[in-house]
Every structure is written in structure tokens, then in C-alpha cells.
C-alpha positions as CSV (number, residue, x, y, z in Angstrom):
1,X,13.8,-13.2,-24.5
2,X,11.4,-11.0,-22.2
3,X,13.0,-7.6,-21.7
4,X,13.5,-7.9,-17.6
5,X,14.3,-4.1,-17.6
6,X,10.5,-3.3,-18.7
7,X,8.8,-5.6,-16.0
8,X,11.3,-5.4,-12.7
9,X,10.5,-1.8,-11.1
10,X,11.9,-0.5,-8.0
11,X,10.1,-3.0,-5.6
12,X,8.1,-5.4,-7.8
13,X,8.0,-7.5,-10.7
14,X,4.7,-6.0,-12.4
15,X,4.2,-6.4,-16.5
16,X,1.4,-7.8,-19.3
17,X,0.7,-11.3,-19.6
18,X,1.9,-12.9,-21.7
19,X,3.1,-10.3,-23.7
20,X,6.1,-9.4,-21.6
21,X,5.9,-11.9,-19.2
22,X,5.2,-15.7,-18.8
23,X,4.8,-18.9,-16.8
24,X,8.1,-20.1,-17.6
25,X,9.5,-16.5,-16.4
26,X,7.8,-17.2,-13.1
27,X,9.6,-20.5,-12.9
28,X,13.2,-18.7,-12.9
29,X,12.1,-16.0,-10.9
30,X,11.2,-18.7,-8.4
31,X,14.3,-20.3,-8.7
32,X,16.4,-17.0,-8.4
33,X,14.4,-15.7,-5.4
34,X,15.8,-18.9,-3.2
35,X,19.0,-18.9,-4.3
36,X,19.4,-15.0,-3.5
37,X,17.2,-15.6,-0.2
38,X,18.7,-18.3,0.8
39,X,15.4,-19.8,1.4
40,X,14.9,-23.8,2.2
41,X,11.4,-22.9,3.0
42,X,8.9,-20.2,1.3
43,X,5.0,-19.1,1.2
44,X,3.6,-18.4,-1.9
45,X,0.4,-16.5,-2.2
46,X,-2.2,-14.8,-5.4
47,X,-4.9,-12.9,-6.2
48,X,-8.1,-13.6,-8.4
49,X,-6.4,-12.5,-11.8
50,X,-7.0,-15.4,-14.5
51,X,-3.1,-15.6,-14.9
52,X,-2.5,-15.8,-11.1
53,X,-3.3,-19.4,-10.3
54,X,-0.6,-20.6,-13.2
55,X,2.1,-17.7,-12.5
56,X,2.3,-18.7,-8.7
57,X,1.9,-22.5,-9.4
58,X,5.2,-21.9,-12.3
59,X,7.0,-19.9,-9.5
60,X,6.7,-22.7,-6.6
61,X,7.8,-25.3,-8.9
62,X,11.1,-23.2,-9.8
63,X,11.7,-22.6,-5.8
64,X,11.0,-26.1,-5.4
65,X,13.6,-27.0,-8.2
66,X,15.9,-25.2,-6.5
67,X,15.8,-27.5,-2.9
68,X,13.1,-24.9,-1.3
69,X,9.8,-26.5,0.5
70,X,6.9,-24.8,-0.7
71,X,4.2,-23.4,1.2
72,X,0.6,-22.4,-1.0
73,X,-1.9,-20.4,0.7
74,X,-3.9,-19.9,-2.7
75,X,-6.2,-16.8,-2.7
76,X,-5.4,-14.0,-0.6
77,X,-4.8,-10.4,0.0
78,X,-1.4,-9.0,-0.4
79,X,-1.5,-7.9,3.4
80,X,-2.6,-11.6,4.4
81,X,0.4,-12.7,2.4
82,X,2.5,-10.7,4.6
83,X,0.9,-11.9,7.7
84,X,2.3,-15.7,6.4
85,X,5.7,-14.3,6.2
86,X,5.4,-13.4,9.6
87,X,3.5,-16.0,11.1
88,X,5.7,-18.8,9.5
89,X,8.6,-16.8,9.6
90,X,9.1,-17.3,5.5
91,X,10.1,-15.3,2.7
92,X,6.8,-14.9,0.7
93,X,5.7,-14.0,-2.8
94,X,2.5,-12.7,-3.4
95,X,1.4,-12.8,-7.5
96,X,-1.0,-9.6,-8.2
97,X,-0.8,-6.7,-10.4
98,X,-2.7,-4.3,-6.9
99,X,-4.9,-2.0,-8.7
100,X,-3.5,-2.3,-12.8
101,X,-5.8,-3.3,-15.5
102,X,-6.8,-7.1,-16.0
103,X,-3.8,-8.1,-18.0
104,X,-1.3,-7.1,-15.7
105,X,0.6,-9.5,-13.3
106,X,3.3,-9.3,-10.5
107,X,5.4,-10.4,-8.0
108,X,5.4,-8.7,-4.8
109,X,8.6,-10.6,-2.4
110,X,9.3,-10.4,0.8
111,X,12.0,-11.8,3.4
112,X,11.1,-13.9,6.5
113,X,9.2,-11.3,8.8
114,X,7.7,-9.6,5.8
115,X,10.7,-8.0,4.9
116,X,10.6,-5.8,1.7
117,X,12.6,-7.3,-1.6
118,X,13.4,-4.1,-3.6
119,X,16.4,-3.4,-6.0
120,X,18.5,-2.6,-3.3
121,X,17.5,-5.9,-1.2
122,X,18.3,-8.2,-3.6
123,X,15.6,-7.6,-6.6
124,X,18.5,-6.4,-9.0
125,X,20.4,-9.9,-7.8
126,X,16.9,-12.1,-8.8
127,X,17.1,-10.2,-12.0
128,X,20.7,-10.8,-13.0
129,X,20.3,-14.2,-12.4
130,X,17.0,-14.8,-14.2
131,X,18.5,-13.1,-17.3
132,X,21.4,-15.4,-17.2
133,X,19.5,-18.2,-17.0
134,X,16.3,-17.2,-19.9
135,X,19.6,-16.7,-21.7
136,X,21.1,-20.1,-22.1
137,X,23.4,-20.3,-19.3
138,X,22.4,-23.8,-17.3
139,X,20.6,-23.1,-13.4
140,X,23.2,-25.2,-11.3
141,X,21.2,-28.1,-9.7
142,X,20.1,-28.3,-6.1
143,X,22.5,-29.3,-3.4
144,X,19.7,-30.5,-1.5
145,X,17.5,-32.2,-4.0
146,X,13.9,-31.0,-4.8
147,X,11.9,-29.6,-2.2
148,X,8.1,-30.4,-1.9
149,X,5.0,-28.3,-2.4
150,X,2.2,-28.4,0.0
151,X,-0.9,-26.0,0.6
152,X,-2.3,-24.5,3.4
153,X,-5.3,-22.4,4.6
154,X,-4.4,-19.3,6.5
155,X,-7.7,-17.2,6.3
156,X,-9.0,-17.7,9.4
157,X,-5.6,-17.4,11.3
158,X,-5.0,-13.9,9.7
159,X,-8.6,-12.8,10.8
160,X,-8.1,-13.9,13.9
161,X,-4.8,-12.0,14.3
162,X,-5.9,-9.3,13.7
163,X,-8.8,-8.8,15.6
164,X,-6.5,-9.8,18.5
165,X,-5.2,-6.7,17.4
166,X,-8.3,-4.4,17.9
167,X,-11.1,-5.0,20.2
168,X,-14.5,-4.6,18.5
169,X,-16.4,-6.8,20.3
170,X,-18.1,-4.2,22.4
171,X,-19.0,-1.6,20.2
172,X,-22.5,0.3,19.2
173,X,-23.1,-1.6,15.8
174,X,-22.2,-0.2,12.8
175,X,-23.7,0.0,9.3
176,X,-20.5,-0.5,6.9
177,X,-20.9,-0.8,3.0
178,X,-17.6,-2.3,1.3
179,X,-16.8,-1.9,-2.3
180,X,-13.9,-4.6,-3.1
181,X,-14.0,-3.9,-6.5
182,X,-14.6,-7.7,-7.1
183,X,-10.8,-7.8,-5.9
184,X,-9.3,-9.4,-2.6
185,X,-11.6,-7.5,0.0
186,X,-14.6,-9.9,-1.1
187,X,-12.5,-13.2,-0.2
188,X,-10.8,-11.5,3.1
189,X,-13.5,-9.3,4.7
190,X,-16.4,-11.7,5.2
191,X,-14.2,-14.0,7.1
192,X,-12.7,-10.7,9.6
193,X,-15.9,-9.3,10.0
194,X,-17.6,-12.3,11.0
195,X,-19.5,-12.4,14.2
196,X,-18.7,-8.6,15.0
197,X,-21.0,-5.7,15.3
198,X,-20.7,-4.7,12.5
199,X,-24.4,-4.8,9.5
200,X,-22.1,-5.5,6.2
201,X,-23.7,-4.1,3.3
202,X,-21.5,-6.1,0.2
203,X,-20.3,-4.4,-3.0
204,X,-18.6,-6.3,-6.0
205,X,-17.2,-9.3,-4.0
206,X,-17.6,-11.3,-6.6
207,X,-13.8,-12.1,-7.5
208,X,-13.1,-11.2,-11.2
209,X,-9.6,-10.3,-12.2
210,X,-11.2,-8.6,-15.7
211,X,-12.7,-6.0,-13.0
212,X,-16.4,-5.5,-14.6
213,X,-17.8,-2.6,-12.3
214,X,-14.7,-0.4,-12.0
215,X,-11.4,-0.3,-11.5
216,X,-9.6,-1.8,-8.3
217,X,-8.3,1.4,-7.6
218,X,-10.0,3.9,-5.4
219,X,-7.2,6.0,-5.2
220,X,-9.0,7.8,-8.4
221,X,-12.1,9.1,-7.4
222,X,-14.4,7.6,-9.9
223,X,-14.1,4.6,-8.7
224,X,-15.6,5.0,-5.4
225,X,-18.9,6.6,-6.9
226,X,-20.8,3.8,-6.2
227,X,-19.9,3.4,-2.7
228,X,-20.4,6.8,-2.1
229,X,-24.3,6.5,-3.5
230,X,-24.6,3.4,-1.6
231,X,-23.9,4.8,1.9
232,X,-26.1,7.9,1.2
233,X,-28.9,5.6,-0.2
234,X,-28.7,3.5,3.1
235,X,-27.6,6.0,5.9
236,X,-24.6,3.4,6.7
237,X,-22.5,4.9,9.1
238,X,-19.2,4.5,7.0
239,X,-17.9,3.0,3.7
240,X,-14.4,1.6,2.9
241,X,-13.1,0.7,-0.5
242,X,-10.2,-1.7,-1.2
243,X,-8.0,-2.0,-3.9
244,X,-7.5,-4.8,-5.9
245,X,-5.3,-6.9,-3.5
246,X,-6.6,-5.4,-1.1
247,X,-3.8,-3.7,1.3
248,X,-4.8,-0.4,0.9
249,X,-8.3,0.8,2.3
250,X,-10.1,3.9,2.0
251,X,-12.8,5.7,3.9
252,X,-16.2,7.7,3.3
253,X,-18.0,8.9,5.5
254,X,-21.7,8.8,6.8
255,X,-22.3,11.9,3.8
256,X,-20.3,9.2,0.9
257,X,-17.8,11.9,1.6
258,X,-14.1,10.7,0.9
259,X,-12.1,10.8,4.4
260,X,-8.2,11.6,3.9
261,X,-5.6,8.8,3.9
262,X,-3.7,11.3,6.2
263,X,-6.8,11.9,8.4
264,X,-7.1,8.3,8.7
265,X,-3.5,8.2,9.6
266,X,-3.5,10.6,12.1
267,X,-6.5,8.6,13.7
268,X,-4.8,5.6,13.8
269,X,-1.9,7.4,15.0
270,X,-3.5,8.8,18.1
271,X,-4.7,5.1,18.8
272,X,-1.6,3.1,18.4
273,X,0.3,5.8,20.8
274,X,-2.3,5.2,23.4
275,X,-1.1,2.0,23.1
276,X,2.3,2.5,23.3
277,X,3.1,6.0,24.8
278,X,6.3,7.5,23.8
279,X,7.1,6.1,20.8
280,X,8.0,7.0,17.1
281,X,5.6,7.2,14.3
282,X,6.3,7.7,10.7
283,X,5.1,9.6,8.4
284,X,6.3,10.2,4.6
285,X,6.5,14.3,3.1
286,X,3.0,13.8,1.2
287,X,0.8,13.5,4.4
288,X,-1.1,16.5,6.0
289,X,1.1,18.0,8.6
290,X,-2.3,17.3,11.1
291,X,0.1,13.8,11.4
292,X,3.3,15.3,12.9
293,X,0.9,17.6,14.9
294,X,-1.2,14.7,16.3
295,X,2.1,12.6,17.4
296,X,3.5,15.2,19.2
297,X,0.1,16.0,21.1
298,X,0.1,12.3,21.9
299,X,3.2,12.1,23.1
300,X,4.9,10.3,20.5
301,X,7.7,11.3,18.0
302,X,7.2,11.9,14.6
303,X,10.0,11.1,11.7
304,X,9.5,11.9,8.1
305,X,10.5,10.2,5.4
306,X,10.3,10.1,1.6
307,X,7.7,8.4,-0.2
308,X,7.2,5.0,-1.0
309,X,7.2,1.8,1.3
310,X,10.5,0.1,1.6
311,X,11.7,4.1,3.1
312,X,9.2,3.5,5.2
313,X,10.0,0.2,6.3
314,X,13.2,0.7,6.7
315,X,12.7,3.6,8.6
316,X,10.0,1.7,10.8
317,X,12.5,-1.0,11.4
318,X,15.1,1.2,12.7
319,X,13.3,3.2,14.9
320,X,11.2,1.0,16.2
321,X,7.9,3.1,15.3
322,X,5.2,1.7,16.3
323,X,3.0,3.2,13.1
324,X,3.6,4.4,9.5
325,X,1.7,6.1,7.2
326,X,1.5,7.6,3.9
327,X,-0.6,9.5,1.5
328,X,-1.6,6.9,-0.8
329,X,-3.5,4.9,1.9
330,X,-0.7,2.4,2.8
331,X,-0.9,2.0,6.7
332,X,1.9,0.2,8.2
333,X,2.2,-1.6,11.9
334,X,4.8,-2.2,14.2
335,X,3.0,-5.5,15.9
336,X,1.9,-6.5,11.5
337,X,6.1,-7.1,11.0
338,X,5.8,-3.8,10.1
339,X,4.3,-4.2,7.0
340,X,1.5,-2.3,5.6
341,X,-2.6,-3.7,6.1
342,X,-5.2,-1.4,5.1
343,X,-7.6,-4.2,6.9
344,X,-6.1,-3.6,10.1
345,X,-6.3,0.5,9.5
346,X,-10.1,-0.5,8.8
347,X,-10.4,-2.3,11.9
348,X,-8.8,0.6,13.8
349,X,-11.5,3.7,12.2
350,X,-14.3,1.1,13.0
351,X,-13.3,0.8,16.4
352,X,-12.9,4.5,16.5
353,X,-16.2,4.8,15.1
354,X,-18.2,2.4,17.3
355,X,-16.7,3.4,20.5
356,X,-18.5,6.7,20.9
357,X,-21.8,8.1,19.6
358,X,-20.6,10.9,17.0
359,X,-20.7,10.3,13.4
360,X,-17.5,9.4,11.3
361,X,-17.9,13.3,9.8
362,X,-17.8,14.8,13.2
363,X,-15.2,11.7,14.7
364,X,-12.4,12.8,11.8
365,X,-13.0,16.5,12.1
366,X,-9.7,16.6,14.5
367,X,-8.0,14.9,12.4
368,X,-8.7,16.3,8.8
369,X,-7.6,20.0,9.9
370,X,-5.9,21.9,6.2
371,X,-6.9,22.5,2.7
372,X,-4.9,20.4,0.2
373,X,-4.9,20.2,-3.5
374,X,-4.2,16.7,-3.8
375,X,-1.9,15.0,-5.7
376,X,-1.7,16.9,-9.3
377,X,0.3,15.4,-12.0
378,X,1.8,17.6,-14.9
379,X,3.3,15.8,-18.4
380,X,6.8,17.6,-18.8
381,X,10.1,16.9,-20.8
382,X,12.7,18.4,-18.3
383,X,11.5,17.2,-14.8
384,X,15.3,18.6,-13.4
385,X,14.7,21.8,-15.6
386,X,11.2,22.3,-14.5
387,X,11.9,21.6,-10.4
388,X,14.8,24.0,-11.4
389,X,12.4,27.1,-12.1
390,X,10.6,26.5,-9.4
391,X,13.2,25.9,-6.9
392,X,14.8,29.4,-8.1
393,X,11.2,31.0,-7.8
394,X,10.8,30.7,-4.1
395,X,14.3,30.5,-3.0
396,X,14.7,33.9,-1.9
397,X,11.6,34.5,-0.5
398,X,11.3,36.0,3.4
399,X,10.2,33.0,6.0
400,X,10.3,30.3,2.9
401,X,12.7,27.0,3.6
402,X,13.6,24.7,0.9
403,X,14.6,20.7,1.5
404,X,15.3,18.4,-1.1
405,X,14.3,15.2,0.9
406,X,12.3,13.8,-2.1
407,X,11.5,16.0,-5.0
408,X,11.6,19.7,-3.7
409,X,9.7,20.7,-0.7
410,X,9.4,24.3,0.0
411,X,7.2,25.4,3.6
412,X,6.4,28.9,3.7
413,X,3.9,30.6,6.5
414,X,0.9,28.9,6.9
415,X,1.9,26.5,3.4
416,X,3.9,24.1,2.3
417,X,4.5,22.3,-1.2
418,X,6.0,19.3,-2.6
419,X,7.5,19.0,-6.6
420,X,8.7,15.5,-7.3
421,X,9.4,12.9,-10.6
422,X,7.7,10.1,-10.9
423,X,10.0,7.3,-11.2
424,X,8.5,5.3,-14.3
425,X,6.9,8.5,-16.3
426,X,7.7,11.9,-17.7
427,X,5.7,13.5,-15.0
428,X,6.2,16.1,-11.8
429,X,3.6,15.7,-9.0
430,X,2.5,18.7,-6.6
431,X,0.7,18.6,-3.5
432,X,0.1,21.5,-1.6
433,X,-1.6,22.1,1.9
434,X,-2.1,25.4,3.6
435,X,-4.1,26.7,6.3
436,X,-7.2,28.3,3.8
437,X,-8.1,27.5,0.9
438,X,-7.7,30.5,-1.4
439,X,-3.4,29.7,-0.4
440,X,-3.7,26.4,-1.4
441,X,-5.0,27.4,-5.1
442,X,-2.7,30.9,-4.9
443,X,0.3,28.5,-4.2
444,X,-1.0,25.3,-6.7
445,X,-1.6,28.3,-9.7
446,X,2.0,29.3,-9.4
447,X,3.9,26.5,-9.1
448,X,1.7,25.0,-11.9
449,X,2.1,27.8,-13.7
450,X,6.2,27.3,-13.4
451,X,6.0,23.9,-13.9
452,X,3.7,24.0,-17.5
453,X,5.3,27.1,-18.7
């Protein structure tokens, strides 16, 4: 029997195929996630890993075993898989392994309206009952009979959405090379781009799930070298990268230089409280504090939160907020069932970008306003004992406050830091922003220095 604790993380289902998981897993996680949603109806979506087509197919049989009516959309992008939830008002599952090696697979599940599945919203039930079932103990049969399967095409009914969503109709043409690291972006992009003003200059959209340019993540910078040598070696006026299922974008500018997730954020921001004055925006502890700052000189009110998306959508559900961002290049939207769309964060810079005559460099240059280490990772054996020594360090310094939020975050004059675990490895992650540059590698030395002693 597959070891369910190794493949079910906090949000997802994400392991090795087949090695630790399998089609006929798929088939009782399908069954599982109607009887713990409830579900007579569901959307099933995938991405263009080799495994994906029979994973999803295996999962929509074991829904459909279970009395559910099955809806396929096929290929798509994890964000277009949230727009079905929404638009059909389904719980959804979308099969991809986002931006892990070829021979990873997932599940990512939603509720009707997009909303998140994670352990605490019913993940750990869909797990207890698939290990009671791969373990002998007979799935009850449907009360309603089986439901049916059908598929459907819901491209162009996402693009259209969500350029009802941003106007870019009228807009000084653009130059835009896009690297989709032969991921989602090169089935979803042509079709939202189409008839805009907008010169698409096309990298790796060819869909291949064994990723042979790079990897589908451009979270690590070496894979958005090539998009960076593309825009210089055509003057484009932007690039954007997506990952490999394509709900996280990120931005270069007119130099191929990288643009910030938070300075993207705080762009969008400004936008979306134009929009709707007054109201709430999150943000999580990672982002630059240019995105609290740019709320409140819009008018709107910020609310931070800890990292990771089903805080954030929790937090966007009960506020209302009309925008969430984070670090890692996850944009969520209000009027997108608050879920998270890098496409429509895309659609939002372009717009930006088009609507007046300065170049992206010069556009962001509001927005991208501290020094910041980035996100540094450090192996260690006592992640407690570790956070410990640091926390005791700058404790009883003058002007320093400490929160424990999420990890440790300590804001001193001019600086802030945050230590936190990772949740699946031995490791402690620092950021650090500050107002020059020599504090931001003063304040990353020492902590470093505390947490590698």
C-alpha cells in the first residue's frame, strides 16, 4: 500500500509516479473527494505531464463511481481550473505536479467557488478514507447510482473572462516575449492574447511534461536566462515567465531585468484599489513593505498574514479584500473567487505598461522601493534551537519589536527580518529588507551567522 503520509502535504496531493503513487490511487481519491464534498457534480482539469491524462481520467471514474456527474475540461492551467469552479459553481481537481520535476504528479482540490481543500478543509478526511479503502475495507456503493462523465471546452470562456477583467484594447502596442517553459502558458496565452495589442514573441510552448529547455520554475533564477537574453536581443518592452501550470507569472523588464513579485503586487495593488476605493488588500510577512505602504497611499487597508495560500484565502474571504499577494508570485483576486491567476496579474502590468509611454524599468520604480536579500535557505538540525538564538540575539535591542506571526519576525529602524521552517525540510528561510543595502547584508551576515553557527 502507497504510504499516503509521503504524498498528501498541507494543501495538495503531490508525489512520483508510479513509484508512490498510481492510477488506481487517483480512482479512491476521486471517490473520497465526493463523498467528503458532498459533490453530485465536479470539474476535473490537467496539465501536459505524460501521467496526467490517465491520473485525471482514473480520478473522474472514482467520483463517477461514487453518483458524482463529471465534468472534463482536459488541458488547462491550474488558474483556468479555478475559473471552472467558479464559473460552474463545482468543486474542481486540477492534476499537476506546478513547477516539480517530470515524474511528479498532483492533485490540487478545490470547493464550489474555487475554494481551497487543505488538511484542515477536509484533505485529512479524503486521506482517512482513501487509506481505509486501498486497505481492504469495501467503498459503500452509491445511493444515487453512477454519475456520467462528459467533456467540455472552457478556453475561450476563461480568456474571455478575464479580459472582461482588464481593458487592453486601447493600449500603445507592446512587444512581450513569454517563456512557458513548454508548461501551461503555451496552451492558455495564445488564446488570451489573441486579437490584443500586444507583438508575442513565443518561448517553449511546445507542451512537454519531461521539461527539455529548463525547469518550469522561474522562481530560481536560472531558469529565466533565456527570457532575459531574449528581451535584450529584441528590445521587447517586457518578458513574463510562467511556471509549469501556469498560475504564477513573473516579470523582466525592458533590460531582461527580474521585476519583484512584491513590486508587481504593489502595482496591481494600486490598480485594483482604483477600482474599488476603500477596501482591504492582503498581503503575507514575506512581501516588501512598499505593499502596505502603497495601500495605504491608495486608500485602501492593508492586512498581513502568514505565508502560504489557503491563509490567504481565508483571510481574503473574510475581509472581503479585494487583492492578495505574496512573495512567491501568487496573485490572488477578489472578482477570480478569490483565487490566485498569475494571467490576470499579467494582464494587469501589461495594461499598466501600455497605458502610458514610460518603460516597465521606469513604470515599477515606485513600486520596487528597498534592498532585500531574497529568500535564503540554511540546512539546520534544530530549526526551534536555531530561531531560539536568534530570537534571544535581538530581543533586547533599543527600537527592535519581535512577532511570532509565522516564523520569527523582528523590525528594527529602517529593517526588518523574517526566520521561518520549512514545513517538508530541515531548513530555516531568511528574508531581509532594509532601506540601503550595506543593512540588508549587515542584518543577513548576522542572523546567518546565528543561524549556521
Amino acid at each position: 500500500m502507497a504510504d499516503l503520509s509521503e504524498i498528501v502535504k498541507a494543501y495538495d496531493v503531490r508525489g512520483v509516479v508510479p513509484d508512490q503513487w498510481d492510477e488506481a490511487l487517483a480512482e479512491l481519491f476521486g471517490a473520497a473527494f465526493v463523498q467528503v464534498t458532498d459533490a453530485t457534480s465536479i470539474v476535473i482539469g490537467h496539465d501536459m505531464r505524460t501521467s496526467s491524462p490517465g491520473l485525471s481520467r482514473a480520478f473522474g471514474r472514482g467520483a463517477a463511481a461514487r453518483g458524482a456527474d463529471v465534468t472534463e475540461i482536459g488541458l488547462c492551467s491550474t488558474d483556468e481550473l479555478y475559473f471552472a469552479s467558479g464559473y460552474l459553481d463545482l468543486p474542481g481537481a486540477m492534476f499537476t505536479a506546478s513547477h516539480n520535476p517530470a515524474q511528479y504528479n498532483g492533485i490540487k482540490m478545490c470547493r464550489a467557488g474555487a475554494a481551497p481543500v487543505g488538511q484542515e478543509t477536509g484533505l485529512a478526511e479524503i486521506r482517512a478514507l482513501v487509506e481505509e479503502w486501498s486497505e481492504g475495507t469495501p467503498m459503500p456503493p452509491a445511493e444515487s447510482g453512477e454519475g456520467t462523465i462528459t467533456e467540455r471546452q472552457l478556453l475561450a470562456d476563461y480568456a474571455r473572462y478575464l479580459r472582461s477583467l482588464v481593458d487592453l484594447e486601447a493600449i500603445r502596442p507592446l512587444k512581450v516575449v513569454v517563456d512557458a517553459g513548454n508548461g501551461m502558458g503555451g496552451y492558455t496565452v495564445p488564446t488570451v492574447f489573441e486579437g490584443l495589442p500586444l507583438e508575442l514573441d513565443a518561448l517553449y510552448f511546445e507542451l512537454d511534461g519531461s521539461f527539455p529547455n529548463h525547469e518550469a520554475n522561474p522562481l530560481d533564477p536560472k531558469n529565466i536566462v533565456d527570457l532575459q537574453q531574449r528581451v535584450r536581443d529584441t528590445d521587447a518592452d517586457i518578458g513574463l515567465a510562467f511556471d509549469g501550470d501556469a498560475d504564477r507569472c513573473f516579470v523582466v523588464d525592458e533590460r531582461g531585468e527580474p521585476v519583484s513579485p512584491s513590486a508587481v503586487a504593489a502595482l496591481v495593488t494600486a490598480r485594483e484599489l482604483a477600482k474599488s476605493p476603500g477596501s482591504t488588500v492582503i498581503h503575507n510577512l514575506i512581501t516588501s513593505q512598499s505593499v502596505p505602504e502603497v495601500v495605504k497611499e491608495n486608500g485602501g487597508t492593508p492586512v498581513r498574514t502568514r505565508v502560504g495560500h489557503s491563509f490567504i484565502k481565508q483571510q481574503m474571504a473574510e475581509t472581503g479584500a479585494v487583492f492578495g499577494g505574496e512573495h512567491s508570485a501568487h496573485y490572488y483576486f477578489r472578482d477570480f473567487w478569490n483565487a490566485d491567476t498569475g494571467m490576470l496579474a499579467a494582464l494587469h502590468v501589461l495594461a499598466a505598461l501600455g497605458e502610458q509611454q514610460r518603460p516597465l524599468s521606469e513604470l515599477v520604480r515606485e513600486y520596487d522601493r528597498y534592498p532585500a536579500s531574497g529568500e535564503i535557505n540554511s540546512t539546520v538540525a534544530d530549526q526551534e534551537g536555531r530561531t531560539a538564538a536568534v530570537k534571544e540575539a535581538f530581543a533586547g535591542r533599543e527600537g527592535v519589536t519581535l512577532d511570532e506571526l509565522d516564523g520569527l519576525t523582528v523590525l528594527g529602524n529602517g529593517w526588518w527580518f523574517n526566520l521561518r521552517p520549512s514545513n517538508t525540510e530541515p531548513l530555516l528561510r531568511l528574508n531581509v529588507e532594509a532601506q540601503d543595502t550595506p543593512t540588508v547584508e549587515r542584518i543577513r551576515d548576522e542572523v546567518l551567522d546565528l543561524v549556521r553557527a
